[in-house]
N, C-alpha and C positions, 0 to 999 in steps of 0.2 A: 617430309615431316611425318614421323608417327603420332598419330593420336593417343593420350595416354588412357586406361579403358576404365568406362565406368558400370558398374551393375549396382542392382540393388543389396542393400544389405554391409555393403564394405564401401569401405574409403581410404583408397593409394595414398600412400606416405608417397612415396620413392619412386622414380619410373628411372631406369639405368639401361643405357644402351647399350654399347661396342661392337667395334667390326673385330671383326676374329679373319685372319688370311692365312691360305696355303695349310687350314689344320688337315693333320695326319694321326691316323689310327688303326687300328684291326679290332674291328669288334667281331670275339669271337662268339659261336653258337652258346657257350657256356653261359654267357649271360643274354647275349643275344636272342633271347630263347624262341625256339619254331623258324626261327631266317635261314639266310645260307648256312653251311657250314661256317664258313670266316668270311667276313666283309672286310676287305681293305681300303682304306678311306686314303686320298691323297689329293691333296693340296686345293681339298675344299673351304670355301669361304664363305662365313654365314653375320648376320645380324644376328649379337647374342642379347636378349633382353631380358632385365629380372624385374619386374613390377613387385614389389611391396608394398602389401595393402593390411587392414584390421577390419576386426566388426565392430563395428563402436558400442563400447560396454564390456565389452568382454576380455579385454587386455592381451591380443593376441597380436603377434606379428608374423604373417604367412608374406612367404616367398614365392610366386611362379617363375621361373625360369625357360626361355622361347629361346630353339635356334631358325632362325629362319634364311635360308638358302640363298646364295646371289644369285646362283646362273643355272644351276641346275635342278631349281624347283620342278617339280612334278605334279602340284596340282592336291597335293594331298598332306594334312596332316596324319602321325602319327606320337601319338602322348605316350608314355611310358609310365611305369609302376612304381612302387620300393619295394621293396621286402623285409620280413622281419617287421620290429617296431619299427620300420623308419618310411617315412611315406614317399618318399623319392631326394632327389639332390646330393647322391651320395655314388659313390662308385661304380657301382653296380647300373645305375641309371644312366649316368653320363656313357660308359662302355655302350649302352640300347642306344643313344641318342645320338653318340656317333656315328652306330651304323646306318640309325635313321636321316643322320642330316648327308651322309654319304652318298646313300641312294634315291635324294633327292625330296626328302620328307621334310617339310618345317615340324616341329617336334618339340617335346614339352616336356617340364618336368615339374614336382609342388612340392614343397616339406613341412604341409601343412601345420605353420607353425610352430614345431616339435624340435627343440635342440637336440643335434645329432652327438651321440659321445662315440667315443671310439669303440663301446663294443657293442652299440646297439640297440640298448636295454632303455628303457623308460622313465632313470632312474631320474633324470633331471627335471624333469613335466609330469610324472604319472599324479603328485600330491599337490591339490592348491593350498592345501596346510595339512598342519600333524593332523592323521587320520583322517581324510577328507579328500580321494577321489579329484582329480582335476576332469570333468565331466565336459569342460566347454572346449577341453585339447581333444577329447576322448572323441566327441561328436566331432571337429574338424577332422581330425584323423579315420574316422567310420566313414564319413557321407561327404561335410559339408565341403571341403575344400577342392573335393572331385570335381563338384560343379561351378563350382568359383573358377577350376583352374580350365575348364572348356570353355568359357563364357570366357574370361581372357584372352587365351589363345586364340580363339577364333577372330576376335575385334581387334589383335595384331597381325593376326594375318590379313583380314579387311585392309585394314589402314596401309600395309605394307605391301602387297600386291596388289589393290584396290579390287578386289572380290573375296567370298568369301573360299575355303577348303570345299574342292568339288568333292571329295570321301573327306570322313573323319574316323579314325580310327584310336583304339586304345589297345595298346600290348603290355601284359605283364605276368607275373609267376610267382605261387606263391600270397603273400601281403598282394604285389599286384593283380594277381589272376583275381583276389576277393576283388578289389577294387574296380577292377573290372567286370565285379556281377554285381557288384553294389547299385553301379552306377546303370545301367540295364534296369535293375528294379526299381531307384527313385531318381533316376534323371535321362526316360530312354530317347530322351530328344540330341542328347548331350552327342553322340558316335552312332557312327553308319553297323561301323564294325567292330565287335569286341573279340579279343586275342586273350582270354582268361585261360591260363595254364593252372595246375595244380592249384585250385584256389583255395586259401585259408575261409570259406565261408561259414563253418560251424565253429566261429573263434572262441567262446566262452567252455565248447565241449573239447575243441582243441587242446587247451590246455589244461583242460582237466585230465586229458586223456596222457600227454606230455609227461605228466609227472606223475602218473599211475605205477610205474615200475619202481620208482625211487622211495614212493611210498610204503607198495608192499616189502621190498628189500628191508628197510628198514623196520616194518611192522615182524619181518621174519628174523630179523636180526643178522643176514647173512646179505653176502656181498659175494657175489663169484668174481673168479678171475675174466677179464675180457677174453683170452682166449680158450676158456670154457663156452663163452656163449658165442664165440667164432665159431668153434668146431661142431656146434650144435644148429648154427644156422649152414653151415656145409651138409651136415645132413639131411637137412630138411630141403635142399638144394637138389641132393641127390637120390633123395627117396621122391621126388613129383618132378623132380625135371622128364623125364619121358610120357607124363601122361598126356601131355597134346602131341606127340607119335614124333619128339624128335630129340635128340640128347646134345644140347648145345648149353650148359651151366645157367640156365632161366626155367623157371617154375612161369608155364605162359595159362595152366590152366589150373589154377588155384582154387578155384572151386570144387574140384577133385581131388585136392590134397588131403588126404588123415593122416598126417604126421603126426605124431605125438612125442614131442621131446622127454618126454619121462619114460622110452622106448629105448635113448641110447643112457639113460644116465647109468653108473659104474663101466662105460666104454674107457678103455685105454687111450691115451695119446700123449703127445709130445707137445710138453705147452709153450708156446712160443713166448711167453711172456716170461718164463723162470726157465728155458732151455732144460725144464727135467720132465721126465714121464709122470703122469698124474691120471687121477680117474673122473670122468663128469660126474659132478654132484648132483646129486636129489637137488638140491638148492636151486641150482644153478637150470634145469628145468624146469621147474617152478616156475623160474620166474622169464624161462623164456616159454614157454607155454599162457602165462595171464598174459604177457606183456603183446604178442598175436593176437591174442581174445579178445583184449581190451577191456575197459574197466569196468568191474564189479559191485556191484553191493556185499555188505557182509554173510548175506544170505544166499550169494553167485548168482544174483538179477542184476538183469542187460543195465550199462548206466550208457557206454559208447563204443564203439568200434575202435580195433585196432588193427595194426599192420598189416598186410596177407602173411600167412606163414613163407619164412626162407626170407622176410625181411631182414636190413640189416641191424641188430641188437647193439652191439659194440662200436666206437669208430675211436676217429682222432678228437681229444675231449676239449681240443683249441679250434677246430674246424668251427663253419661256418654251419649251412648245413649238409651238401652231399657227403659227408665225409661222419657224418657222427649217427651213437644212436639214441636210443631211447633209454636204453639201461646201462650207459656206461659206468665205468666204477673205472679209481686208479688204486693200483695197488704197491706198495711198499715194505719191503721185508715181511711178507708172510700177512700182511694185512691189505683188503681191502675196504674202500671206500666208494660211497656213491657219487658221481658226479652230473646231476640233472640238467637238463641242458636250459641255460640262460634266458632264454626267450617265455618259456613257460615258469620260471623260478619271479620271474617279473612281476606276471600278470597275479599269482599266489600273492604275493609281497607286499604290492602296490596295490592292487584294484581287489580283491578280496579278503586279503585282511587289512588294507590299508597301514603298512607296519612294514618297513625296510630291515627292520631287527627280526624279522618274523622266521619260525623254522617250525619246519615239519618232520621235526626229531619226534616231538611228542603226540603228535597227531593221529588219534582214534580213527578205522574204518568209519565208526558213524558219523564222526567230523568230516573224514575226507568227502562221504557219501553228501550228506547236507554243503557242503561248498560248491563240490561239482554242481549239484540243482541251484542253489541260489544264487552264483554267479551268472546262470544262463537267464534267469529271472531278473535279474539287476540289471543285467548289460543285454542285451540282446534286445533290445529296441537301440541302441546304441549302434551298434558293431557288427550286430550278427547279420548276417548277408544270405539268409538262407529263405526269404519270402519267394514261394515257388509261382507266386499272381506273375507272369512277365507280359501280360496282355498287352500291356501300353506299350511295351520295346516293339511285340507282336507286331502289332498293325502300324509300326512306324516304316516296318520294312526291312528294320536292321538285323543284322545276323551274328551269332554266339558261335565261336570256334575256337579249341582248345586242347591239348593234353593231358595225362594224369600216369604216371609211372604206374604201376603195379608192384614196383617194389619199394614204394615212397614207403620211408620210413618216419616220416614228420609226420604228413598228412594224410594218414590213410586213404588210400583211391576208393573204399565204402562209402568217405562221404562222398564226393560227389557222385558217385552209383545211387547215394541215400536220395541226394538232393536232384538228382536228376529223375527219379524212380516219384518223389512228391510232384514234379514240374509235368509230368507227365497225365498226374490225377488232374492236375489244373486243367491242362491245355494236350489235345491228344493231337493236335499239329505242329508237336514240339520240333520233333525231325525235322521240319520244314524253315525251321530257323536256329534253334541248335543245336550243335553237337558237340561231345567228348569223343576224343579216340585215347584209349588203353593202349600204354607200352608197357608192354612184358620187359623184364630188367632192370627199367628205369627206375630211379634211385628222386631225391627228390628236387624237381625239375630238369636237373641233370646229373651227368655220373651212373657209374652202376654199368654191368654185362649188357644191355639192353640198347642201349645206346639214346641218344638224343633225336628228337625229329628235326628234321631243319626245314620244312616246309608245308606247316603249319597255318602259317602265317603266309603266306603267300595264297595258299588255299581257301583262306577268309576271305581276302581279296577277290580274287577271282569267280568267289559267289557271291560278292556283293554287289561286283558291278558290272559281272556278265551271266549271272544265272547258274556259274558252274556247280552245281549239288556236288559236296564232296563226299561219293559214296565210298572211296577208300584212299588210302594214302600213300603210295610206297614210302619204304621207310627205310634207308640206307645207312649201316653203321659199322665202324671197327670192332670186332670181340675179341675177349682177353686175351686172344693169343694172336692179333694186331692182322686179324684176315678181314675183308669186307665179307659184309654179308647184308644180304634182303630180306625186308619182311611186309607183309601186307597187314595194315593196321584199320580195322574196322569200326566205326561208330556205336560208342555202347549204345544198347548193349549186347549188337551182336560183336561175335566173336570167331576168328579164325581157329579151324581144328586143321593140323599137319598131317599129314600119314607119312609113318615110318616107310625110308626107303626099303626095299625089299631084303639085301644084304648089306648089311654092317648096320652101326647107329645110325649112320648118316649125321655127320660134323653138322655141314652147311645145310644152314635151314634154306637157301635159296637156291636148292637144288630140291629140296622136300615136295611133296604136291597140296595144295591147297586143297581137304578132301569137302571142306565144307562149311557154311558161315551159321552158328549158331545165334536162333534170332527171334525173335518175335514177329518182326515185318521184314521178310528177307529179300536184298536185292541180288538178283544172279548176277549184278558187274560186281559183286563181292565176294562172287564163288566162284569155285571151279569142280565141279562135280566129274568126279571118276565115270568109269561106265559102270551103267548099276550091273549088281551082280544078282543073278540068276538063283542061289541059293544063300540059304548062311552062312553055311561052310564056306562058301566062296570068299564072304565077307568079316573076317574075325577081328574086324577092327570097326567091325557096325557096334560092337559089343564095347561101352563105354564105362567109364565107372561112376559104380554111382554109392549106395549107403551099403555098409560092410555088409548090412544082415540082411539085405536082400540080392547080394553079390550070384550066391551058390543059386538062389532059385531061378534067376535071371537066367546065367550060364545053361542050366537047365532043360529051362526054357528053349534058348537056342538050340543045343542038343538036340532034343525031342521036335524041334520045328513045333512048338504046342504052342499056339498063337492065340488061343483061347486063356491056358492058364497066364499066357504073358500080361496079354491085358486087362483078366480082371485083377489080378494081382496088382497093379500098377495103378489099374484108376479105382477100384473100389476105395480101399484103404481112405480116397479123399474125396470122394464125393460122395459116400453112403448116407450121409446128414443130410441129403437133396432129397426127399422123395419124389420129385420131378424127374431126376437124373437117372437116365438108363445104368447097366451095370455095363464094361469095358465089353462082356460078351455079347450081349444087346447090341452095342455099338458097332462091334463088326460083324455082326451079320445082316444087320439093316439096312448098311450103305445109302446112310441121308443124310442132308445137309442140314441143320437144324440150333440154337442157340438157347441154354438152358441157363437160367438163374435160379441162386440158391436163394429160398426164402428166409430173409432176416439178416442175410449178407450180401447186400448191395455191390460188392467189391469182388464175389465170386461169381465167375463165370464160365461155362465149358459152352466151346463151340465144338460142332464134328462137321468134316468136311471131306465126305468120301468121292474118291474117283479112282482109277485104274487101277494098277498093279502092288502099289508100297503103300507100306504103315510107318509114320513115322506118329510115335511118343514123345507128350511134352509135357513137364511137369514143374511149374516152377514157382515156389514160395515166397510169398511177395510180405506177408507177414503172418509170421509161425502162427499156429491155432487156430485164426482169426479168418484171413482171407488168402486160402491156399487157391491157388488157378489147375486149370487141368482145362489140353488140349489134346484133340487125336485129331491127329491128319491124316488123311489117305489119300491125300495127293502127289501123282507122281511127279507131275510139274515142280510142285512146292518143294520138294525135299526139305525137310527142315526148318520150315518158313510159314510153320501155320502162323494162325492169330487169332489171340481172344479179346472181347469186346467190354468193356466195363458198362457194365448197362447205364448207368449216370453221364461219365465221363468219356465213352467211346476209346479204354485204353488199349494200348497193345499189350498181350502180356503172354509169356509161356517159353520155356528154353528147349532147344532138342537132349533128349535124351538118347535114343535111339532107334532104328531103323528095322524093318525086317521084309522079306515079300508076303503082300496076302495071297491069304492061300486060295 
């Protein structure tokens, strides 16, 4: 007999059993996300339970949904996510739950209350009347029902094995990756292990950010063809795909990109969309140039982050989301139009202007500019999932593990670089419980030249309940031209740099050499370091890129072996506002180990850390103007791997720029 489950707060209507026999399935990685490749399920049998319960007062009716294993339980639960507006119990879910009850996981699902419609959208719950916010679905869908539906599961799984889940674990991507940091930050009692991919956690900047292109488009009155801004994301593909030293159709080091789409506009080409020759518009740069940038003020002040450049702009305008972009338009005898994508067209509609009639035909910059801020002011105690406090997850024990495409076109991989980059001021033993790894190609949570992780999730695992630290991943995938290939995926935010094979491009990156892991705190099982070379000529690929106008002096530099002008050039420019702070030429010829803070910024910090033979420069901006870092290292051990200290917060902070011998 199962016990039907009670907690505070709510009161089950409904407790629904069934046995389920001999089910069969393939849950593939696509939804599966971070697991094998494909799990093939056969002819397993599980306890399927749906408890339906309310909060009394609040006129809600949530669903949790439990499969729980006959024969080949394991010991462990694992819950699943939704995605999109839909909090789980929907496609996409059941395909993770399969795999999970396949390989032995009792496993969960909630749809917090929230009527599902066929395409997604909110349109059925977002209003508890005309003009008026439904705030009490808003909050089950944010927080509450996360924790309702662990506190469930778990007292079925008691009752039904008679113990509790020796792990507990949460997987999901996207809607579920937020879900999965939500729940980390107000319920870290809830899971051992959280599998947060792509997560939606800046949701109110999300879609402000979403319908940024559709805005301007229309504020310019132009509308490009989708395969104008195809062929302008090709180039932006093919102007920085080499710059981490390997030519395989992925931008891996984006950081380094100066694309500038307003560079190919009047190019010729053949438009796939009208089978005739045409020229890139001005237009149509524009707007793939803001649409990278992400959104503005009318004045071109920061509001949010967007795409990396070489993201995808265009897609399929029925897709879900790997497949779509941000600035789609369809076009019709010589006309285009905009087509914004559904998910953020909602949140405008419903929760911001509260108005299902509502358009943003006529909508002012300074209207857009004031929505974007006051919806993040309205809802963000609600929804927003981006409080970087995770102390109480901290000391429970539990561990964060995750992905983020680099070529996510939905959710920019900034945010969570942003939000990871804040968790770090909090807590400087972040590393120590969690992490991101960056995939170069990946599209959003899956899709894209870059391919998919599938073992992700297994890698949470195995540092939650044996200690394993995941300081890298391999990362196995098909590319567009259906060959396998390898790649080593590192913990932001360090980052792997390739070296171009010696002749040809070199196709296969898993032939390439790993020359080095750019990093703040660097582990050597994340590197493979060449043998150092003897001079600089020996090493012309020490020489990295970095800002156009200090490109020539650099180069120069190398040239002349002038290791003096390299340095001060490099560090003065940002620390001269120190009067404490030595100048870059002080610095190497003093050979000390010593920690300098800037007075009146707390945030800025230069360490030096001299010993044998190499210089390695690091230089990296943590927030413009404000509190810029600067580290030199002259450790030959380190290569790459110094580290600076936040005098408050003890952060790590600083990226390799480049290398040289001291002289």
């Amino acid at each position: 007999k199962i016990a039907t489950p009670t907690f505070f707060g709510g009161h089950v209507l409904n407790f629904d059993v069934n046995l389920v026999e001999n089910y069969n399935t393939t849950a593939a990685s696509l939804l599966y996300y971070g697991h094998h490749p494909t799990v093939k399920v056969e002819n397993v049998s599980f306890c399927n339970i749906t408890v339906t319960y309310t909060h009394p007062g609040q006129n809600d009716t949530v669903h949790v949904e439990t499969w729980l294993p006959l024969d080949n339980y394991n010991g462990r639960l694992q819950s699943v996510g939704g995605g999109g507006w839909v909090a789980g119990r929907y496609s996409p879910s059941y395909t993770a739950m399969g795999g999970a009850v396949g390989e032995g996981y009792a496993t969960s699902t909630t749809d917090a209350g929230l009527k599902l419609q066929a395409d997604m959208l909110p349109d059925s719950w977002a209003l508890a009347s005309e003009g008026n916010p439904n705030l009490y679905a808003l909050n089950n869908f944010g927080s509450v029902s996360l924790n309702d539906q662990a506190i469930i599961v778990k007292q079925l799984i008691k009752s039904f094995y008679g113990q509790r889940p020796e792990y507990s674990y949460w997987s999901g991507c996207s809607q579920g990756g937020r879900q999965g940091m939500m729940l980390a930050q107000r319920f870290p009692d809830a899971y051992d292990g959280i599998h947060a991919c792509a997560p939606a956690i800046y949701w109110s900047q999300l879609f402000g950010y979403s319908f940024w292109p559709h805005f301007l488009m229309n504020d310019m009155e132009y509308y490009p063809y989708p395969c104008e801004l195809k062929v302008i994301t090709d180039a932006a593909v093919e102007a920085c795909d080499g710059l981490d030293g390997v030519i395989d159709g992925i931008i891996s080091d984006e950081g380094s990109c100066r694309f500038d789409p307003l560079s190919v506009a009047g190019t010729s080409f053949n438009c796939s969309d009208t089978g005739k020759n045409m020229t890139i518009s001005e237009g149509a740069a524009i707007v793939a140039k803001a649409t990278w940038a992400g959104p503005r003020t009318k004045d071109d002040k920061f509001l949010w982050y967007g795409p990396n450049i070489g993201s995808q702009l265009s897609g399929s305008t029925t897709a879900l989301t790997n497949d779509i972009g941000l600035a789609m338009t369809s076009c019709s005898h010589g006309t285009c139009t905009g087509v914004p994508v559904g998910l953020g067209e909602g949140w405008w509609k419903y929760f911001i202007k509260s108005d299902p009639d509502w358009s943003y035909e006529n909508m002012t910059h300074e209207e857009y500019e004031y929505y974007f801020r006051s919806s993040i002011q309205r809802y963000d105690s609600i929804i927003g999932t981006s409080n970087p406090d995770l102390t109480a997850f901290h000391k429970t024990g539990g561990k964060i593990l995750g992905y983020h495409g680099m070529s996510d076109q939905i959710i920019p991989v900034k945010d969570i670089e942003h939000d990871y980059d804040q968790v770090s001021r909090k807590n400087s033993k972040v590393h120590d419980f969690y992490r991101i790894f960056e995939v170069p190609g990946l599209l959003h949570c899956s899709g894209g030249p870059g391919g998919q992780p599938s073992n992700t999730f297994d890698a949470l695992r195995a540092w939650v309940e044996n200690g394993t630290v995941p300081e890298t991943l391999d990362h196995h995938y098909i590319d567009v031209d259906g060959e396998w290939q390898g790649r080593l995926l590192c913990p932001y935010p360090k980052k792997v740099q390739l070296r171009r094979k010696a002749k040809g491009k070199g196709k296969n990156v898993a032939e390439a050499t790993t020359l080095y892991v750019s990093s703040p705190s660097c582990s050597l099982a994340c590197t493979v370091l060449p043998d150092l070379p003897k001079s600089v000529s020996e090493c012309p690929e020490a020489l990295l890129r970095i800002q156009r106008k200090t490109t020539a002096i650099w180069a120069q530099a190398y040239a002349d072996k002038d290791l003096d002008t390299l340095l001060s050039y490099v560090v003065d420019p940002y620390i001269q506002h120190n009067p404490l702070a030595p100048s870059g030429k002080a610095i190497a010829q003093a050979g000390m180990t010593q920690i300098f803070a800037t007075p009146g910024l707390i945030n800025n910090v230069t360490r030096v850390i001299s010993d044998l033979d190499y210089v390695a420069l690091h230089v990296h901006r943590i927030q413009p103007k404000t509190t810029d870092k600067v580290i030199v290292d002259m450790h030959h051990g380190a290569l790459g791997c110094a580290t600076g200290y936040d005098t408050q917060l003890d952060e790590p902070a600083g990226l390799l720029l480049t290398w040289l011998p001291k002289e």
